[in-house]
C-alpha positions in Angstrom: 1.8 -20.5 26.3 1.5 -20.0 23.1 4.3 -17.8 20.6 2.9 -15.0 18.6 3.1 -15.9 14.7 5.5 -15.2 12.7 5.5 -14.6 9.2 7.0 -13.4 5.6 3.7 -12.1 4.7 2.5 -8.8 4.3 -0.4 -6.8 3.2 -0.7 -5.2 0.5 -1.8 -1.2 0.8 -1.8 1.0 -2.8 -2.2 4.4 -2.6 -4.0 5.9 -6.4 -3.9 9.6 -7.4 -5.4 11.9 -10.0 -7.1 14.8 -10.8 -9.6 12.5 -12.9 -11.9 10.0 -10.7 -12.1 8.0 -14.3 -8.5 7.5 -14.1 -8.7 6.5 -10.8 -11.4 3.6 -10.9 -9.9 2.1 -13.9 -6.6 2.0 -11.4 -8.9 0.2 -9.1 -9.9 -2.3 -11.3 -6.6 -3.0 -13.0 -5.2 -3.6 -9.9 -8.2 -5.5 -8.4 -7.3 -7.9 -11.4 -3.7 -7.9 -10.7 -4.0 -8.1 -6.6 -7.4 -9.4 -6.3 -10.2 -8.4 -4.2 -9.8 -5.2 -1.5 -10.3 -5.5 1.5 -10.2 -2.3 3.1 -10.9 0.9 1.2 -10.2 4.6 2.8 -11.7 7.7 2.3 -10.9 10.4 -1.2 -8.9 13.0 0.0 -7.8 16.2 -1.5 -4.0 15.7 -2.5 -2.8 19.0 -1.2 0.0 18.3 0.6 2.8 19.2 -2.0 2.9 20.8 -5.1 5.4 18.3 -6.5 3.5 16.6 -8.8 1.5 19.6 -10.4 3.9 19.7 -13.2 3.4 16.4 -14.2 -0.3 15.4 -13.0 -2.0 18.8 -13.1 -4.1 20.6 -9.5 -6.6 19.2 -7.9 -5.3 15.8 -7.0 -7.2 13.3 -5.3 -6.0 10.7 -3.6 -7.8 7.2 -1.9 -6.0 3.9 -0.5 -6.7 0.6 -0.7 -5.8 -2.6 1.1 -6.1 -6.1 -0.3 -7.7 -9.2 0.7 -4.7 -11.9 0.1 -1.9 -11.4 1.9 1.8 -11.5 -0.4 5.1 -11.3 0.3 7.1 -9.7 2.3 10.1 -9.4 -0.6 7.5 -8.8 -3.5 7.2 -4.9 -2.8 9.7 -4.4 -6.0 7.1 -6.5 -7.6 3.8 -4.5 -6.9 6.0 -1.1 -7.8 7.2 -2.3 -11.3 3.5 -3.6 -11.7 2.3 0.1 -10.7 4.8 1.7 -13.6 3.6 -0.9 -15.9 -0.3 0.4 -15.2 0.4 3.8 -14.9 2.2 3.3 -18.5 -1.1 1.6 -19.6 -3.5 4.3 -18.1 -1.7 6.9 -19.6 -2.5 5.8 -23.0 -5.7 5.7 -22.5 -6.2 9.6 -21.7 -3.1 10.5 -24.5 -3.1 14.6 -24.7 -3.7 15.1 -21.2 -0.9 15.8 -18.3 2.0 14.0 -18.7 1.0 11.9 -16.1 -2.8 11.0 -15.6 -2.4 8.8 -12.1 0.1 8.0 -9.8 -0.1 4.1 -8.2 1.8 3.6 -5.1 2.6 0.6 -3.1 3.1 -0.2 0.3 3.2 -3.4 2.6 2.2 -3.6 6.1 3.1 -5.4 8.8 2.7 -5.4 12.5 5.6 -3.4 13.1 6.4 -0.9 10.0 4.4 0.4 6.8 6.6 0.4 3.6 6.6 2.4 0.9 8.5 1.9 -2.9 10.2 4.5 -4.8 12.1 5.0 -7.4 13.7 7.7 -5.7 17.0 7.2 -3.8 17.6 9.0 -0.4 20.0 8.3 2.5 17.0 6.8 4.4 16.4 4.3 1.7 17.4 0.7 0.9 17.7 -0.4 -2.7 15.8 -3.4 -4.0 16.8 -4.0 -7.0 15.9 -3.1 -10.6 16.1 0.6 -9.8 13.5 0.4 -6.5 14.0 1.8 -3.4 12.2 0.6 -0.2 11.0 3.5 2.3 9.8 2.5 5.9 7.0 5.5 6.3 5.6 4.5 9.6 6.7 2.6 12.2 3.9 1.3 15.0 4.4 1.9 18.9 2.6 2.2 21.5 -0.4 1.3 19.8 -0.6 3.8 16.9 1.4 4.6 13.7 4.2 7.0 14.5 5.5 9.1 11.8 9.6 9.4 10.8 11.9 12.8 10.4 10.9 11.6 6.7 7.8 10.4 6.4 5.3 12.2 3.5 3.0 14.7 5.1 -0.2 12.9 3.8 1.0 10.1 5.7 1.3 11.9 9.0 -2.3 12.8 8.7 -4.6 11.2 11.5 -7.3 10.0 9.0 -4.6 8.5 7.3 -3.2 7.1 10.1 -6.7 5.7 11.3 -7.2 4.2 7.8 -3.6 2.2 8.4 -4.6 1.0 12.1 -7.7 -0.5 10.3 -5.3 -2.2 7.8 -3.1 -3.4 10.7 -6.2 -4.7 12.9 -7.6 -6.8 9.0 -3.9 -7.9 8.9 -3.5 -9.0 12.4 -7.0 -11.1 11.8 -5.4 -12.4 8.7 -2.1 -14.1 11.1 -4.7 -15.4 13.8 -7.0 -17.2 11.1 -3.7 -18.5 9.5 -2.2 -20.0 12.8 -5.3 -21.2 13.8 -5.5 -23.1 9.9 -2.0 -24.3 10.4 -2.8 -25.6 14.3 -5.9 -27.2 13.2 -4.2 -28.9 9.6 -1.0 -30.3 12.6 -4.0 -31.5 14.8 -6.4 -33.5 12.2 -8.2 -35.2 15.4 -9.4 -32.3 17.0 -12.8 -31.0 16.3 -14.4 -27.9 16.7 
């Protein structure tokens, strides 16, 4: 019998929102050159969910999410959200005289069994990473589908969002077997296929 993976991998979801689709793509690509290729891409949406960000970003949000090809790890999500500030900085500059913020990058990792978000937001649900980040478990899988929290951000309870994740968990899933398989085949050098 053979014992399911483990792993200190995840992958590597980023949510981008704007009211400007140029913002947005050049998001994309920064972060393509940062994370590299994606793997998984989900539908625009309209942002409408809060009207939190308005004061900062403007109406009209959009929103899209993303999931990339190579799998990172499981401690680097106060990584990908310092690298998000650092871009979002960057963007900004670009489109100076607009809102006060032009696009909003947000990183998450997935694995088989939550869906992480960072923050730089403390709550009582919250664990601290370090460096002023906050980790945020959003989802949590059972029973075969993502299950929301008390907490958990309304666009993130939406079905189509929720679809879009299962996708991500099914690429990830592929991603372990192909690994184990590598590493089974790399201990057994004899065997042939």
């Amino acid at each position: 019998m053979s014992r399911p993976p483990t792993t200190a991998d995840a992958l590597l979801v980023v949510a981008i929102f704007s009211r400007y689709a140029e913002a947005m793509s050049l998001a994309r690509r920064r972060l393509e050159t940062q994370c590299g290729p994606i793997a998984l891409a989900g539908e625009p949406f309209a942002f409408h969910h809060t009207r939190y960000y308005e004061a900062t970003m403007g109406a009209d949000l959009n929103k899209q999410l993303f999931a990339f090809s190579q799998l990172v790890p499981l401690d680097s999500l106060s990584y990908w959200k310092r690298l998000a500030i650092d871009l979002e900085r960057e963007i900004q500059k670009l489109f100076d005289g607009r809102e006060s913020r032009v696009v909003n990058i947000d990183p998450g990792l997935l694995n088989l069994g939550k869906f992480m978000l960072a923050t730089t937001k403390d709550q009582a649900h919250r664990l601290y990473l370090g460096q002023g980040i906050f980790a945020e478990v959003t989802l949590r899988f059972v029973a075969g589908e993502w299950e929301p929290w008390p907490w958990t951000y309304a666009d993130y309870r939406e079905p189509f969002v929720r679809t879009f994740l299962q996708r991500c968990r099914d690429f990830y899933k592929k991603q372990l077997v192909a690994r184990l398989q590598s590493q089974q085949t790399a201990e057994r050098p004899w065997h042939t296929d």
